[in-house]
C-alpha positions as CSV (number, residue, x, y, z in Angstrom):
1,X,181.7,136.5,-25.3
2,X,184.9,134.6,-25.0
3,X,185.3,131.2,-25.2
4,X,188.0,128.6,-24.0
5,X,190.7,127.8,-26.5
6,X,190.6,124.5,-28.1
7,X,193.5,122.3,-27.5
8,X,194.9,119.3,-28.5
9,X,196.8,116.7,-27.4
10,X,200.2,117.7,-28.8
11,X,199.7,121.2,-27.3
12,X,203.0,122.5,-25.5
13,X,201.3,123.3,-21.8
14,X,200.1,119.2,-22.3
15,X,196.2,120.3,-21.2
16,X,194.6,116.8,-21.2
17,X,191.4,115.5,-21.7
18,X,188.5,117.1,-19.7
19,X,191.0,119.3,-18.1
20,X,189.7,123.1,-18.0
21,X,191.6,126.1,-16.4
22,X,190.6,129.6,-15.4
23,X,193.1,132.1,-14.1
24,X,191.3,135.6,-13.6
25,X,192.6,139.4,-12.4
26,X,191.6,142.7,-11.9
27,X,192.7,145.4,-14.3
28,X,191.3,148.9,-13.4
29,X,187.5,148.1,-13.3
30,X,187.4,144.7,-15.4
31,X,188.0,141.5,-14.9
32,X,190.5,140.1,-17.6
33,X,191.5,135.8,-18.2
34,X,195.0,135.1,-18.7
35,X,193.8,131.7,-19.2
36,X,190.1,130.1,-20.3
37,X,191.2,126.8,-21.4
38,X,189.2,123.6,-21.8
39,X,189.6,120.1,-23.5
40,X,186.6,118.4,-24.4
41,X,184.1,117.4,-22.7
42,X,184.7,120.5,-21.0
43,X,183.8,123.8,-22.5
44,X,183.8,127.7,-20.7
45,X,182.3,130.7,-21.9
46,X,182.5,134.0,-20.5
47,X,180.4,136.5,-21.6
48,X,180.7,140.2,-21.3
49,X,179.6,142.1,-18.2
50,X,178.6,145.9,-17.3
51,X,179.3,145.5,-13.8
52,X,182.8,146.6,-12.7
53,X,185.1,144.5,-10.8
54,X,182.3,140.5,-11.7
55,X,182.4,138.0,-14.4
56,X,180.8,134.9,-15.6
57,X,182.0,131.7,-16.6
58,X,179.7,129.1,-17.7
59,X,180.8,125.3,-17.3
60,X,179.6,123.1,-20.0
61,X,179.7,119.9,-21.4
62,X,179.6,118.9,-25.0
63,X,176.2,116.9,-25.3
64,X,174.8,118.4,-22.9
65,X,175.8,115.5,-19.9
66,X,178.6,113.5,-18.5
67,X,179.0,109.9,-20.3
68,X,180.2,106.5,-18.3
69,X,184.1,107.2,-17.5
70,X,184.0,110.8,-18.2
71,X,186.6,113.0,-16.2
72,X,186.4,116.2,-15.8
73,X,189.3,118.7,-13.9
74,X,189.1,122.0,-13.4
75,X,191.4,124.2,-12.2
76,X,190.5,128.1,-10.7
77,X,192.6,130.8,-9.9
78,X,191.2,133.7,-8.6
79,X,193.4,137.0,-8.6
80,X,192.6,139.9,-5.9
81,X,190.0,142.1,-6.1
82,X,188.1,139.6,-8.4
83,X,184.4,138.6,-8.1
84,X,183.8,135.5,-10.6
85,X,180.5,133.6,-11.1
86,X,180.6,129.9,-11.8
87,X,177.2,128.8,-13.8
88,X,175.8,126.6,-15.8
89,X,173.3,126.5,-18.6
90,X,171.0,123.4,-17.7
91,X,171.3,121.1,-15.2
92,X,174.3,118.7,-15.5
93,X,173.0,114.9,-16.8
94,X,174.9,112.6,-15.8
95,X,174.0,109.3,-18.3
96,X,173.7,105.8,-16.7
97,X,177.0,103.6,-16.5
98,X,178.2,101.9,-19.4
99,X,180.8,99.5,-20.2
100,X,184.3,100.3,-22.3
101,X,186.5,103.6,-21.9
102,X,184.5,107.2,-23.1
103,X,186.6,108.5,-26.0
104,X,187.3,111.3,-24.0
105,X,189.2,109.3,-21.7
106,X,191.1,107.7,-23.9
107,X,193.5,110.6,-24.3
108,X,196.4,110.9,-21.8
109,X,193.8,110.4,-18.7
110,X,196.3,109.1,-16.0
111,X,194.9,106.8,-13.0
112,X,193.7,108.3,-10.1
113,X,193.1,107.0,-7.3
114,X,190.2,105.4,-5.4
115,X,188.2,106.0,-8.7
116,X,186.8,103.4,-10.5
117,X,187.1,103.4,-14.8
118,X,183.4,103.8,-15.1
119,X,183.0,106.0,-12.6
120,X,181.8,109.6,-14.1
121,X,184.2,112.1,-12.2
122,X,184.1,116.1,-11.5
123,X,186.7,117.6,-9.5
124,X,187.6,121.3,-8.7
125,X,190.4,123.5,-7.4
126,X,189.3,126.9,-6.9
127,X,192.1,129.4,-5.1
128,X,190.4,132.7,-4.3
129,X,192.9,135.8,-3.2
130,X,192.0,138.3,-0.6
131,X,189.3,140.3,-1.1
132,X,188.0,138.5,-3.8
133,X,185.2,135.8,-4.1
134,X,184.0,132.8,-6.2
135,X,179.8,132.1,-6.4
136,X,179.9,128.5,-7.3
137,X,176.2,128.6,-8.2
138,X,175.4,125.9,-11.0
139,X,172.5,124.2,-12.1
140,X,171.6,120.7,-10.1
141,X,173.2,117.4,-10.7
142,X,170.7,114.7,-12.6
143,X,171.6,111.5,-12.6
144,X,170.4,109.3,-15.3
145,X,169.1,105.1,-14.5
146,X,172.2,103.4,-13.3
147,X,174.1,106.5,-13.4
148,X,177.5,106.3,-10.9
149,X,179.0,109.8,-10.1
150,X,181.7,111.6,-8.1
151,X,182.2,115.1,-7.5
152,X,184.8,116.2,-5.6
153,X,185.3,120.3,-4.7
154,X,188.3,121.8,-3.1
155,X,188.4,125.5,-2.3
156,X,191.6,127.5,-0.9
157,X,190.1,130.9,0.4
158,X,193.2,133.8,1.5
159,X,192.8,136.4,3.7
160,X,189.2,138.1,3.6
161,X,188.2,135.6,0.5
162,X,184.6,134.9,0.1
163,X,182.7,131.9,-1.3
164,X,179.1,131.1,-2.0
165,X,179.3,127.1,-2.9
166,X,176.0,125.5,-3.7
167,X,175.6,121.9,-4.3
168,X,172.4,120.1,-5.1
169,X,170.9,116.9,-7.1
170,X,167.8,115.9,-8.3
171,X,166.5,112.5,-8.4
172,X,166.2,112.2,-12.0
173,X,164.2,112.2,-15.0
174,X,160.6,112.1,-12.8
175,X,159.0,112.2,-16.6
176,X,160.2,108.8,-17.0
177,X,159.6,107.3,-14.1
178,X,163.2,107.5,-13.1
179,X,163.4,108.5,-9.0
180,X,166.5,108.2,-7.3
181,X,167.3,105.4,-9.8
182,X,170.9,105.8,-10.3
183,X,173.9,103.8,-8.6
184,X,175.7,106.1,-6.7
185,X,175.9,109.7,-6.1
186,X,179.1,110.9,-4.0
187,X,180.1,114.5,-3.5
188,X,183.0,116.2,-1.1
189,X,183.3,120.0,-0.6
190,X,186.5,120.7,1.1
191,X,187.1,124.7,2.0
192,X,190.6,125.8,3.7
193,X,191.0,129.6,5.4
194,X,194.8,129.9,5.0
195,X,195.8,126.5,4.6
196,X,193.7,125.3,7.2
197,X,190.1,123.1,6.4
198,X,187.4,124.4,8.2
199,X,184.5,122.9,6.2
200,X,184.6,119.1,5.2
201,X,181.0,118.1,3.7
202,X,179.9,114.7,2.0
203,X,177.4,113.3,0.3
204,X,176.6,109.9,-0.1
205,X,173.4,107.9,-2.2
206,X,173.6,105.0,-2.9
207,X,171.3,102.6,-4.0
208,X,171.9,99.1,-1.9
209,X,171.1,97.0,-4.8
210,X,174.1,98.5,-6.3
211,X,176.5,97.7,-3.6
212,X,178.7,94.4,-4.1
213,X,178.7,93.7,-0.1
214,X,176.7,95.2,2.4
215,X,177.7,96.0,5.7
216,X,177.0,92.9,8.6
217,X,173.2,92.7,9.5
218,X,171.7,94.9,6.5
219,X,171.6,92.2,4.3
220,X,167.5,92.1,3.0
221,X,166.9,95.0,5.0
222,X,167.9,97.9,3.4
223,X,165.9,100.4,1.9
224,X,166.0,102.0,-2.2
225,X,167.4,105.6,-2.5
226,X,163.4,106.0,-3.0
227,X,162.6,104.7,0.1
228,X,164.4,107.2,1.9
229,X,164.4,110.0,0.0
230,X,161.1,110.5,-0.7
231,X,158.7,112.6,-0.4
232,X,161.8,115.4,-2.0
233,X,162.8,115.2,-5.5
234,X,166.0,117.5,-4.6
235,X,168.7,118.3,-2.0
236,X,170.8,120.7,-1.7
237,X,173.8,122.3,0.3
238,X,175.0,125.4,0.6
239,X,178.3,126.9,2.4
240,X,178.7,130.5,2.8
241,X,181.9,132.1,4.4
242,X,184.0,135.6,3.9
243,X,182.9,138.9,4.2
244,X,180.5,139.6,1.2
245,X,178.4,136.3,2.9
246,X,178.0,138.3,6.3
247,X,174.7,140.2,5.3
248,X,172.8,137.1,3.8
249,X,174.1,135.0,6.8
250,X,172.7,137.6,9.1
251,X,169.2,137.2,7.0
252,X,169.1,133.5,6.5
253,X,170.1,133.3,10.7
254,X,167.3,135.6,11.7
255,X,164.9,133.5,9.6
256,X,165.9,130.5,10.6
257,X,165.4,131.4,14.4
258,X,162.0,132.6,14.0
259,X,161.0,129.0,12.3
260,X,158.6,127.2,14.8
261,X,157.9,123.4,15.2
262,X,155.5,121.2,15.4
263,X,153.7,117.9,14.2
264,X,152.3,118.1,10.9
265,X,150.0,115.1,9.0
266,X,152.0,115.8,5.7
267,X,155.3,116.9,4.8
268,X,156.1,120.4,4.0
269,X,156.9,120.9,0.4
270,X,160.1,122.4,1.7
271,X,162.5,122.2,4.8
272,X,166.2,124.0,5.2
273,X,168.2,123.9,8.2
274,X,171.3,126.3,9.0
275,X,174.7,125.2,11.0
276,X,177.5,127.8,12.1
277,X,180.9,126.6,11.6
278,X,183.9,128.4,12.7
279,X,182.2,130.2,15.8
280,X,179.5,131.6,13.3
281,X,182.2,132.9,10.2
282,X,181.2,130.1,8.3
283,X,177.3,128.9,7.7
284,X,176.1,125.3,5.8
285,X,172.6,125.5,5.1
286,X,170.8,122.2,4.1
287,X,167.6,122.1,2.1
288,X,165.3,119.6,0.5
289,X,162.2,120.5,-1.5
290,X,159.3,117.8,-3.4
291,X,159.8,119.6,-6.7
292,X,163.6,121.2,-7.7
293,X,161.3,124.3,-8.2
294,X,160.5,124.9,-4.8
295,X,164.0,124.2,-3.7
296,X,165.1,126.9,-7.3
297,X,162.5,129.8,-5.6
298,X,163.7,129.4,-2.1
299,X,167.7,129.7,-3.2
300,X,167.3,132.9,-5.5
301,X,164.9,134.7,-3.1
302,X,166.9,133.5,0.0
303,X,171.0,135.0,-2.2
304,X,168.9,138.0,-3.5
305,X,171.3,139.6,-0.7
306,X,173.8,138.9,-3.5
307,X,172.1,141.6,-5.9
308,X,174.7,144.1,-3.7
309,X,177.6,142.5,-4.8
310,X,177.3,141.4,-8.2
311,X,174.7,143.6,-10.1
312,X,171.3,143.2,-10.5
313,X,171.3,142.4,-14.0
314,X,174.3,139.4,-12.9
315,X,172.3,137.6,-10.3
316,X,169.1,137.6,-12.9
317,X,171.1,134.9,-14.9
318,X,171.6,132.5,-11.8
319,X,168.5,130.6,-11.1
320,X,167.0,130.9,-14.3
C-alpha cells in the first residue's frame, strides 16, 4: 500500500496545511503516482490493485472527521489512459462549530474568499485526460449538532474523459437524536468538457434558526431542516458523463422510464429521479432514501454496470 508523504511546513514545494495532491499515469499495464502528498488533516492511501490500467485512493482525515475551521485542498491530476477510484473509509463527520482557529489551520492557511473562519471547508480539483476517468465515489457527509460545512468540487474532463461523481449527506447521528441538526450544509459540483461548464449543481441546508437575517416575509415562518427533509435521513446526487458512463446511463434511463405514478398514503422508502444534460451526454440522478441503507443498496446495485470497467474485485470495496 502506499501512503502520502509527510510534509512539513519548511518543505521546498511549500504543501500547506490540509493540502493533498495526486498526480497519476499510465505505465504499460499499471497505474504509477508521481505525487501522493498530503498535510494533515488530510491523509491518502493507495493500495495495490490486480486490475490493469485502475487504482485506489482513499481520502482520510486524521480523527476520523473534519473539526470547526478545518480546510481541506485537494488537488487531482489524472494522466491518459488512467482509471482512478476516489474512496473513503467511513463516512466523513463533520463536528459541530466551535470557536478559536483548528491547529491545523494555523499553518500557512491563506484567506479565501467568501468563507468564513469557522467554516469547515472541502474543495477539489480533479483534471481527467482523454480516455481516462475519475469515480468520485466516497462515503456520505455527516454532519455533527451545529455543524457548518462547505464542499466545493471542480472537475476539468479532456476529450473522451469520464467521471462518475457522487455526492450525498446524511442527517446525522439518528442514535443521538441528532436529525438534520447541523447549521449549514453547502455543496457545488462544477464539471467542464474542454474548458467549457456543462454541469453546475448546488446544494444548500440550512437550518433558519441559524441564519443572522432572513429573507423579507419568512420571518416566524420558516420551517427546521427536519421539517422539510423528513421522512429521508439521506440525499444524494449523482453526475455521470464520458464514455465508460454510456452503458449504466442507458440502464438507469430505461428504468427510470418504466417507473409509474400515482398517489400513495405513505412515502416510499426511496425515490430517484434522472435529468439529461448536454442533449443526453451527461445524466444527474437525484435520490433520497429514509435510511442511508436504502439509498447504499440502491447506488451499488444501480453502478454494478461499473464491474466492466474496474474489476470485480475493485467495485466490491465501494459501497461497503
Amino acid at each position: 500500500m502506499a501512503a502520502s508523504s509527510s510534509r512539513q511546513p519548511g518543505d521546498d514545494d511549500r504543501l500547506i496545511a490540509g493540502h493533498g495532491r495526486i498526480t497519476c499515469s499510465l505505465h504499460g499495464s499499471s497505474v504509477v503516482f508521481s505525487e501522493l502528498s498530503s498535510t494533515y488533516p488530510l491523509k491518502l492511501l493507495s493500495p495495490r490493485l490486480a486490475e490493469d490500467a485502475v487504482a485506489i485512493v482513499y481520502v482520510l482525515c486524521y480523527g476520523g472527521g473534519l473539526v470547526s475551521g478545518d480546510r481541506v485542498k485537494l488537488e487531482v491530476d489524472v494522466e491518459r489512459g488512467c482509471k482512478l477510484l476516489l474512496l473513503s473509509q467511513g463516512s466523513t463527520k463533520v463536528f459541530k462549530t466551535r470557536p478559536g482557529i483548528p491547529a491545523s489551520t494555523q499553518l500557512r492557511q491563506p484567506a479565501q474568499l467568501g468563507i468564513l473562519r469557522n467554516v469547515t471547508t472541502q474543495i477539489m480539483n480533479v483534471t481527467i485526460a482523454p480516455k481516462s476517468a475519475v469515480f468520485l465515489l466516497p462515503d456520505p457527509v455527516t454532519c455533527f449538532r451545529s455543524a457548518s460545512y462547505t464542499q466545493i468540487q471542480r472537475f476539468h474532463l479532456l476529450g473522451d474523459a469520464s467521471l462518475v461523481l457522487l455526492d450525498w449527506v446524511t442527517s446525522g447521528r439518528k442514535s443521538l437524536g441528532e436529525e438534520w441538526a447541523f447549521s449549514r450544509y453547502y455543496s457545488v459540483n462544477e464539471v467542464f468538457l474542454d474548458g467549457r461548464r456543462i454541469t453546475r449543481d448546488v446544494t444548500l441546508l440550512e437550518d433558519p434558526s441559524s441564519q443572522t437575517q432572513l429573507p423579507s416575509g419568512m420571518q416566524g415562518t420558516s420551517r427546521t431542516l427536519s421539517e422539510r427533509l423528513k421522512p429521508y435521513s439521506c440525499y444524494a446526487t449523482l453526475i455521470l458523463c464520458g464514455p465508460l458512463a454510456q452503458e449504466v446511463t442507458a440502464q438507469l434511463s430505461k428504468q427510470y422510464q418504466s417507473i409509474s405514478i400515482f398517489k400513495t398514503t405513505l412515502p416510499a422508502r426511496m425515490i430517484w429521479a434522472l435529468s439529461p444534460v448536454e442533449e443526453g451526454r451527461t445524466y444527474v440522478v437525484r435520490a433520497a432514501g429514509v435510511e442511508t441503507e436504502d439509498v447504499k443498496s440502491w447506488l451499488r446495485e444501480s453502478l454494478r454496470g461499473f464491474e466492466d470497467a474496474i474489476g470485480i474485485d475493485t467495485y466490491r470495496k465501494v459501497f461497503v
